[in-house]
Structure formats: structure tokens, C-alpha cells
N, C-alpha and C positions, 0 to 999 in steps of 0.2 A: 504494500500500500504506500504510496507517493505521499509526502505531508505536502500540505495546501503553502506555498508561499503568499507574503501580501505582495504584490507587484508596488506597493508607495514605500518608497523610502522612509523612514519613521519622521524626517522631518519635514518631510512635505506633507506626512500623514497629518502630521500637529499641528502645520500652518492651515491645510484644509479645515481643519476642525474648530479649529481657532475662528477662521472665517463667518464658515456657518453658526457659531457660538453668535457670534458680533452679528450677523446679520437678523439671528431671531430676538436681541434685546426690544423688547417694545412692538415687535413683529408676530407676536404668534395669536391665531385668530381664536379664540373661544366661543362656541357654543354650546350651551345647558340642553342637554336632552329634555330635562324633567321641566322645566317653563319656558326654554325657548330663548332665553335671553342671551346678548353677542357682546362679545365687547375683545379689545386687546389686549395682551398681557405679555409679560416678557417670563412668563415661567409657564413651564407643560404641566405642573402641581398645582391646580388650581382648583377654588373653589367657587360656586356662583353666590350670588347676593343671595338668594332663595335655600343655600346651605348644603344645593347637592354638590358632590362631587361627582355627577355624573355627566362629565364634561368632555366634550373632543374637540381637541385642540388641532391645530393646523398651522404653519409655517409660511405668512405670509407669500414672502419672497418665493412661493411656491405657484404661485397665481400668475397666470402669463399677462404680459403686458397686453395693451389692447381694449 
């Protein structure tokens, strides 16, 4: 059995991550299942005003332009 290499350098792994870190600050979209409500947040841990935690969140910067 072959072990999986990563094809990223480890520091260019770091600097990608780094990036995408920086780009979901203030950028990450919430939506509450349980009443619906939207707002942005810069954390995927979140909680809604209404107290669920049943929330999907999403990565602005994910949304194409247009």
C-alpha cells in the first residue's frame, strides 16, 4: 500500500490557510434552521439570537461574483 503524499509544500500549505482564515473574518454567512434568521459572522461556532445552535454557516467568499 503506497502512503498518500500532500502535493503542498507545508509552507505554502500554511500560507493557503492562512489566507482562507483572513478571508472568512466577518465573511461567513449564517442561517438558523429553527426561525430563519441570516446574518454574518466571522466564527462557524455560532449561535442564533432565538438560542438554537442549529445553524449553517457558509463562507462568503464562496458566492461567485455577478
Amino acid at each position: 500500500m503506497s502512503k498518500s503524499r500532500d502535493p503542498l509544500d507545508p509552507i505554502v500549505r500554511q500560507e493557503w490557510l492562512s489566507k482562507i482564515e483572513q478571508a472568512n473574518r466577518n465573511n461567513i454567512l449564517c442561517h438558523c434552521r429553527l426561525c430563519g434568521w441570516e446574518w454574518v459572522d466571522s466564527s462557524f461556532e455560532v449561535q442564533c439570537r432565538c438560542g438554537s445552535t442549529n445553524v449553517e454557516t457558509i463562507s462568503c467568499w464562496q458566492f461567485p461574483d455577478g
